[in-house]
C-alpha positions in Angstrom: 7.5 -47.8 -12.5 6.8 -44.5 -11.1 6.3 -41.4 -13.2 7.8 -37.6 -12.2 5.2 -35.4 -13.6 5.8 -31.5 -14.1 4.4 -29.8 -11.1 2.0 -26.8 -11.4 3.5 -23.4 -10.3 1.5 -21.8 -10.5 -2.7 -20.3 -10.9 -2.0 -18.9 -14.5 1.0 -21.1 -14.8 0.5 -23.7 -17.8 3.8 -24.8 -19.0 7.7 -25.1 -17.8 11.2 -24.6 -19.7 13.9 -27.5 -18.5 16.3 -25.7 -17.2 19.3 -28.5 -16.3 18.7 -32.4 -15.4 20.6 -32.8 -12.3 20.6 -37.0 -13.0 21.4 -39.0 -16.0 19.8 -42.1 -16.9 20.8 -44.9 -15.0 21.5 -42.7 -11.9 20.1 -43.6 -8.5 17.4 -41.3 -7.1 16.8 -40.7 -3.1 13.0 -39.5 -2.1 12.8 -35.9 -2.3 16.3 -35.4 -4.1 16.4 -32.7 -6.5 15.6 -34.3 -10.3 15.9 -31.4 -12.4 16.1 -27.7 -12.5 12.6 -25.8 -14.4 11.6 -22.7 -15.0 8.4 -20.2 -15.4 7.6 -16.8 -16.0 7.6 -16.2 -12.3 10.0 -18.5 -10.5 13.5 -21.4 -11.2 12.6 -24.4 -9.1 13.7 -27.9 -8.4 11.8 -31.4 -9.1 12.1 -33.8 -6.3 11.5 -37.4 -6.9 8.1 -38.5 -5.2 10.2 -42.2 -4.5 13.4 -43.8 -4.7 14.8 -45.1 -7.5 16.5 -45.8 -10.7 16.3 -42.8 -13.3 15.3 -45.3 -16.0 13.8 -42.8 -19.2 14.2 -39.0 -19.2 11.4 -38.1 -21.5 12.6 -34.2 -22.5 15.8 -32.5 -23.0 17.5 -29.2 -21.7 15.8 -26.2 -23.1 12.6 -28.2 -24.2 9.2 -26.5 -23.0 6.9 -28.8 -20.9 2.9 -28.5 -20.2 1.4 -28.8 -16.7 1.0 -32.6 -15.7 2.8 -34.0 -18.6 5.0 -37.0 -18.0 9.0 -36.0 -18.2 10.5 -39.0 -16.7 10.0 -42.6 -15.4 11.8 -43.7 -12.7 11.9 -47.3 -11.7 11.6 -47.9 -8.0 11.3 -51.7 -8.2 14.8 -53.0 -9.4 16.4 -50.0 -7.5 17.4 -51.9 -4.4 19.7 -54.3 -6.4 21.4 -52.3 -9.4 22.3 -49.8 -5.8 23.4 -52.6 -4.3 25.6 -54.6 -7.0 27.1 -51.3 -7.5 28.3 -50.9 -4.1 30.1 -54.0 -4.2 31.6 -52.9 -7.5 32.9 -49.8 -5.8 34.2 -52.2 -2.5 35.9 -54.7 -4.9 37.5 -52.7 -7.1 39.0 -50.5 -3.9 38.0 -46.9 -4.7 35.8 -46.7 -1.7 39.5 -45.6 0.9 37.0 -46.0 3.6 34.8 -43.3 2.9 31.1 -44.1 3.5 28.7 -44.6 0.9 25.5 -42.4 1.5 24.0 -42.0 -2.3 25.5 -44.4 -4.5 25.4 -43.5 -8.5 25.1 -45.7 -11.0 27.2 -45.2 -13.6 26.5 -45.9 -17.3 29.5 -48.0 -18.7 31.7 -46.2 -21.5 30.2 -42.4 -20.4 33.4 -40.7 -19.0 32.4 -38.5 -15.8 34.3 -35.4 -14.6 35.9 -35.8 -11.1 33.4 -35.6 -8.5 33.3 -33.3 -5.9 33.3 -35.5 -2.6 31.0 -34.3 0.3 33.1 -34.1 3.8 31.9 -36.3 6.3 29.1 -34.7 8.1 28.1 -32.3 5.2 26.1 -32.7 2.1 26.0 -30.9 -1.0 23.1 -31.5 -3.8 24.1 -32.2 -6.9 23.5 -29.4 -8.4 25.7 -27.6 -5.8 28.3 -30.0 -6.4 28.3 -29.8 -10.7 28.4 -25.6 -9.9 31.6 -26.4 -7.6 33.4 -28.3 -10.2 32.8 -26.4 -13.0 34.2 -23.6 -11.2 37.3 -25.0 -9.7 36.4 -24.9 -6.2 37.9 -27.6 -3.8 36.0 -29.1 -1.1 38.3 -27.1 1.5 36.2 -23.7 -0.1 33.4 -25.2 -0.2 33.1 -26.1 3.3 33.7 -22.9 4.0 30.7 -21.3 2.8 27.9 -20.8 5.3 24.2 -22.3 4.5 21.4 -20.7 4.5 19.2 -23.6 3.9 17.4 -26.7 6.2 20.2 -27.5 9.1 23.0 -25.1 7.3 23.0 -26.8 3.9 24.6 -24.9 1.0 22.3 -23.6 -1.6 22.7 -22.7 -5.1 22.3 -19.0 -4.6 24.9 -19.7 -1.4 27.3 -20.7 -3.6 26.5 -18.0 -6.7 27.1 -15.6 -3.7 30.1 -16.9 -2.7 31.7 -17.2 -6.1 30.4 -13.3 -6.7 32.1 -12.1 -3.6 35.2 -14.1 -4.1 35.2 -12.5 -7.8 35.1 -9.1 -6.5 38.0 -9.5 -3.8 40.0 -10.8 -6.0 41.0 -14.3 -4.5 42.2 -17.0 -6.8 39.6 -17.0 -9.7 37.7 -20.3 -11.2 39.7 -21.7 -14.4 38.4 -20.1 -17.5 35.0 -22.0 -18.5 34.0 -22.2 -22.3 30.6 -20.7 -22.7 28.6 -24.5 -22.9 30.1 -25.0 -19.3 28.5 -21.6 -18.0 25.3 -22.3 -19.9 25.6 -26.0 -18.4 26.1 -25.5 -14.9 24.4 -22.0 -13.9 21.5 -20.9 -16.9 20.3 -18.0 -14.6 23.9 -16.5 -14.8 24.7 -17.0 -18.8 25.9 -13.9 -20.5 24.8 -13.7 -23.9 27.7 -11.9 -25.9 26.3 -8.9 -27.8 27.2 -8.7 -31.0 28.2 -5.3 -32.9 26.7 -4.9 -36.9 28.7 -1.7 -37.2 30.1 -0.7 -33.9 27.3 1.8 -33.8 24.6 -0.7 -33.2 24.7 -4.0 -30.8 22.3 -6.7 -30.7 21.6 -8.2 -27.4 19.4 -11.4 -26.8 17.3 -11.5 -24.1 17.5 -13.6 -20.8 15.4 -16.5 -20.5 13.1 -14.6 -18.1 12.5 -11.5 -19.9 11.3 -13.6 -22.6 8.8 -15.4 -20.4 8.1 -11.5 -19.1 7.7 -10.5 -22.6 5.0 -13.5 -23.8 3.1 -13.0 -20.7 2.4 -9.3 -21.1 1.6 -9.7 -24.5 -0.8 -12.3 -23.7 -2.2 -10.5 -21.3 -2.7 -7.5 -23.8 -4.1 -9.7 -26.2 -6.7 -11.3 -23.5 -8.0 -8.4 -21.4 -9.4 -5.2 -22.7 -7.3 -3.0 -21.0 -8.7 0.8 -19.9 -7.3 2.7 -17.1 -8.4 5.3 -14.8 -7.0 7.7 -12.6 -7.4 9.7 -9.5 -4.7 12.2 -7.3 -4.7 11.4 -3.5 -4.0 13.8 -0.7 -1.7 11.8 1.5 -0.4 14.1 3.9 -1.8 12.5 6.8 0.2 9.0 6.2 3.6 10.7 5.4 3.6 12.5 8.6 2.1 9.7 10.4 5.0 7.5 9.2 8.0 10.0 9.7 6.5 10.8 13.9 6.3 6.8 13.9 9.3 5.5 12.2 12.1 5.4 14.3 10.2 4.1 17.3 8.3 1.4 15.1 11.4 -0.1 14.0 12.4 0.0 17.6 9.4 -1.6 19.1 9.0 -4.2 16.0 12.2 -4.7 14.7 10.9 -3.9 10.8 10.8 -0.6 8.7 7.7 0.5 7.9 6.8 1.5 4.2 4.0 3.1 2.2 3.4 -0.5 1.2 1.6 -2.0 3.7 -0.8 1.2 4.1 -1.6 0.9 0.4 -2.8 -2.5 0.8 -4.8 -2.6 3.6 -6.7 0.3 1.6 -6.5 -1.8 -0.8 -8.0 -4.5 0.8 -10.6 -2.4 2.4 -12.1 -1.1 -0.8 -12.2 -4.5 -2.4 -14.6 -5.6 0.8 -16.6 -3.0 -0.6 -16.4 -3.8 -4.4 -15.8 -7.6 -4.2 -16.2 -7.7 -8.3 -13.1 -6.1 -8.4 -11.6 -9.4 -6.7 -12.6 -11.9 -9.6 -11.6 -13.7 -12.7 -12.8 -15.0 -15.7 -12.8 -18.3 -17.0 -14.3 -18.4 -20.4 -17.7 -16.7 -20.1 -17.7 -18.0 -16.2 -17.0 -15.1 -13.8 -15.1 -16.9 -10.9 -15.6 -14.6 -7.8 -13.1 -15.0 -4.9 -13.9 -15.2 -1.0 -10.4 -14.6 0.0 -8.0 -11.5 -0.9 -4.3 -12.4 -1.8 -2.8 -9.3 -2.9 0.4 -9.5 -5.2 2.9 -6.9 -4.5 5.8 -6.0 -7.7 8.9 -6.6 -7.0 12.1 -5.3 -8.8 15.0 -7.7 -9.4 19.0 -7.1 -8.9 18.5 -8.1 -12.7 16.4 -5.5 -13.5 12.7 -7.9 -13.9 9.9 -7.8 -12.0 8.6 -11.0 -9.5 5.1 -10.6 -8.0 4.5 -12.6 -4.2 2.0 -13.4 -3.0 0.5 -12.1 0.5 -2.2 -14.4 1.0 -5.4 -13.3 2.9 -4.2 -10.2 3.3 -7.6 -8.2 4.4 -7.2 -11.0 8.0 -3.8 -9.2 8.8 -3.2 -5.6 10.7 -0.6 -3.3 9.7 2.1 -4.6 11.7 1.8 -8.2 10.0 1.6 -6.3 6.9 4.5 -5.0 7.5 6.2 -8.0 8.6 5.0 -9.7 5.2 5.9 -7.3 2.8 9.5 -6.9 3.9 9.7 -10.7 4.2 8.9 -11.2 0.9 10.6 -8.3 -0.8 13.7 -9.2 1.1 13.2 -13.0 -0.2 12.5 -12.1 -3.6 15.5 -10.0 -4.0 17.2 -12.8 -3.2 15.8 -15.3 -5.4 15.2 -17.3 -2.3 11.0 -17.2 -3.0 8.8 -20.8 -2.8 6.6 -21.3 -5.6 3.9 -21.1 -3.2 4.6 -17.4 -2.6 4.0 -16.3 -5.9 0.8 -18.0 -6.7 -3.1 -17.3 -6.4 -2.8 -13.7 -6.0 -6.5 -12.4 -6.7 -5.4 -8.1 -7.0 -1.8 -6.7 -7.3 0.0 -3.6 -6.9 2.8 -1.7 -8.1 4.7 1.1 -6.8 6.0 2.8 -9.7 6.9 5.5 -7.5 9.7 3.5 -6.8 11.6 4.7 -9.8 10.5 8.5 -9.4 7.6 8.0 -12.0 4.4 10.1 -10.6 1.9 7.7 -12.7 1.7 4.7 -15.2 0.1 2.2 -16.8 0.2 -1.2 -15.2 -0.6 -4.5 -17.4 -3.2 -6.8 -15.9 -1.5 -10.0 -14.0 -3.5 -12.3 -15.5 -6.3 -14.2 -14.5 -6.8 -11.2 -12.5 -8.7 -8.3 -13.8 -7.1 -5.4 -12.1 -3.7 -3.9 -11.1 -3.1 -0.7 -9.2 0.0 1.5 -9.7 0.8 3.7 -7.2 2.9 6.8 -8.0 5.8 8.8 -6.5 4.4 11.4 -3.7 5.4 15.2 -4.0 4.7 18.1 -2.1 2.2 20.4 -4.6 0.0 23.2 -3.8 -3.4 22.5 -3.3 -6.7 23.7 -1.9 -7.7 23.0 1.7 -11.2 23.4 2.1 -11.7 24.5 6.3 -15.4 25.5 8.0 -13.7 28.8 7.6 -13.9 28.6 3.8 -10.7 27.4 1.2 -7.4 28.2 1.1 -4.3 27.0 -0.3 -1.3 25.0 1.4 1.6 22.4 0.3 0.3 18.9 1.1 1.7 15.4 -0.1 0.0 14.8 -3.3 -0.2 10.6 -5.1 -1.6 9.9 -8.1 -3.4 6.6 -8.3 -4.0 4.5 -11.9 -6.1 1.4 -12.0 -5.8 -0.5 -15.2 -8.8 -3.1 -15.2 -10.1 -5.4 -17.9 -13.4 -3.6 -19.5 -15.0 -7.2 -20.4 -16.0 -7.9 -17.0 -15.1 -4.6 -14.8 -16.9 -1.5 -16.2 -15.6 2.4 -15.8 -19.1 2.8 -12.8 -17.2 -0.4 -11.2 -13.6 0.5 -11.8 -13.7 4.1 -10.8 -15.8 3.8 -7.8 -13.1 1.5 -6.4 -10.3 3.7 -7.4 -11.9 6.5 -5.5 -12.4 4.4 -2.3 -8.9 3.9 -1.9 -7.8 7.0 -2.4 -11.0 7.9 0.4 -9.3 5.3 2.8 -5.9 7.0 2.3 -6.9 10.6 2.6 -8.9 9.3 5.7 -6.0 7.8 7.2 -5.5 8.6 11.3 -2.7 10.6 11.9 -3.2 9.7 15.4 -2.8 6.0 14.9 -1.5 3.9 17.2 0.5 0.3 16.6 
């Protein structure tokens, strides 16, 4: 007997929601073939058995929240070899086999009636996940075969196929048969639509998704652990904005990738935590647990409208240009849904650009364990004074404001405004005549 455990996901990560089992009891399980779907706060994922074998016990159902570790099914690797092979001959002796090969056998419980199975073509294989998403939206193996893979040697995703049936949706081709809303909740739980219902046509009541919930308990939480204060500084940017817009075009030429503000915020970012390393810590009970490497988490808005924070791990050992190179990487990823759960975990410091949305300051919520998040706000030309060897004077520069939200137990306002106003000194410091 082997046992599939729930994976961590995570630093802060502690429990997962069942999503959708892919297998049923009695099914056969290949090594590394996808179990179940889960989900966190951060990030949907698949379980892959550790072994082969027979899905003997499936401990939890759909919907049911699991902790870290805990035991949600037993597989049973040692009879596996002959309940796969009595069932092949089944299949040969009764004659449903027409000559097609046999490269996953199932085993099917007697007296459960299955839908019709969508058959892999020879040469191509579809998960089962991919395959229950094709069936319950009425797409024949022709179509499906003609959707191009983005994952290992070509193979169709889930999100392949979501962007497939999207596209085909919007042109107007032959539309998947009607599906009652159990099907939709059954075969894709990150694309259910939860009817809004009307008290007095005034008024609607809308539930949330299953992530802005998990959003929701996690900010909360974090409210409730941290004692949140926030401080604040404007930053004379001037030098990086015309720095970027003399280096732009030819960057993109010479590196193939668009520089942002991003990727100078963090290596300020990273530069000031060098010199405030208790910035760059968390807390576990009354333990301060300081950390010797600096992974900076970066917000990321959604298509959906929430927020995913990756990971760019050891950030302060990378330049500009790999800076670069990571932070579009793993905005472009994120966006679409296409992030490991690797990427998202063990960030030590994170950032937000609420500028983003046009905002000129806010006040970020901690990202727990960490003790510190920095919002970054929109930049806008203002008057200000320019002090010269020749005396002040006034002038339109770029002008950013700057909020750090930190947790007062462990970070003080000495601590958290000092580093505040080194990164704002490494961005007003920044070389105009830099070169990449």
């Amino acid at each position: 007997m082997i046992n599939l455990i729930m994976p961590k996901m995570g630093e802060s990560v502690a429990e997962a929601t069942i999503l959708k089992w892919l297998k049923k009891e009695g099914d056969y399980i290949e090594a590394d073939e996808a179990v179940l779907e889960i989900a966190t706060d951060k990030v949907d994922s698949e379980v892959p058995s550790p072994a082969a074998g027979i899905l003997s016990k499936r401990l939890f159902e759909e919907g049911q929240v699991v902790k870290v570790g805990e035991i949600i099914a037993i597989l049973d690797a040692e009879n596996a070899e002959s309940n796969v092979a009595a069932n092949i001959l089944t299949e040969k002796s009764s004659g449903n086999n027409n000559g097609a090969s046999i490269s996953s056998p199932e085993i099917v419980k007697p007296g459960v009636a299955e839908s019709p199975a969508i058959k892999s073509s020879p040469g191509r294989f579809y998960s089962p996940l991919v395959k229950n998403i094709a069936r319950h939206e009425g797409l024949s193996i022709q179509e499906l075969d003609n959707i191009s893979g983005s994952g290992a040697n070509n193979r169709v995703t889930k999100q392949d196929l979501l962007h497939h049936l999207e596209n085909r949706q919007k042109s107007g081709k032959a539309s998947a048969p009607a599906a009652s809303p159990s099907t939709v909740a059954s075969s894709t739980p990150e694309t259910k639509v939860v009817a809004a219902s009307s008290l007095n046509g005034a008024t609607e009541i809308i539930e949330m998704d299953r992530m802005r919930k998990l959003i929701s308990e996690h900010m909360v939480m974090s409210k409730r652990t941290s004692a949140h204060v926030t401080s604040y500084v404007e930053a004379d940017v001037t030098n990086i904005v015309k720095w970027r817009e003399n280096i732009k075009n030819s960057f993109l030429k010479k590196t193939g990738e668009k520089i942002t503000y991003t990727p100078i915020f963090i290596e300020a970012v990273c530069k000031a935590i060098r010199d405030f390393p208790m910035v760059n810590i968390s807390l576990d009970g009354t333990n301060i647990i300081k950390k010797n490497y600096i992974n900076i988490g970066m917000a990321a808005a959604l298509p959906s409208g929430n927020l995913i924070v990756p990971v760019i791990k050891n950030a302060d050992h990378l330049n500009l240009l790999g800076l670069t190179k990571a932070v579009n990487d793993l905005a472009n990823r994120a966006r679409a849904n296409k992030l490991k759960p690797e990427e998202i975990q063990d960030g030590t410091f994170t950032l937000t650009n609420v500028g983003t949305f046009g905002n000129v300051m806010g006040t970020p919520i901690i990202n727990q364990p960490q003790v510190a998040i920095l919002a970054v706000g929109a930049i806008r030309k203002k008057p200000a004074v320019i002090e010269t060897p020749e005396g002040d004077t006034l002038g339109i520069r770029q002008m950013m404001f700057l909020s750090l939200s930190y947790d007062h137990r462990v970070v003080d306002g000495s601590l958290g405004g000092s580093f505040l106003k080194r990164i704002s000194d490494y961005l007003e410091d920044f070389d105009i005549n830099r070169t990449i």
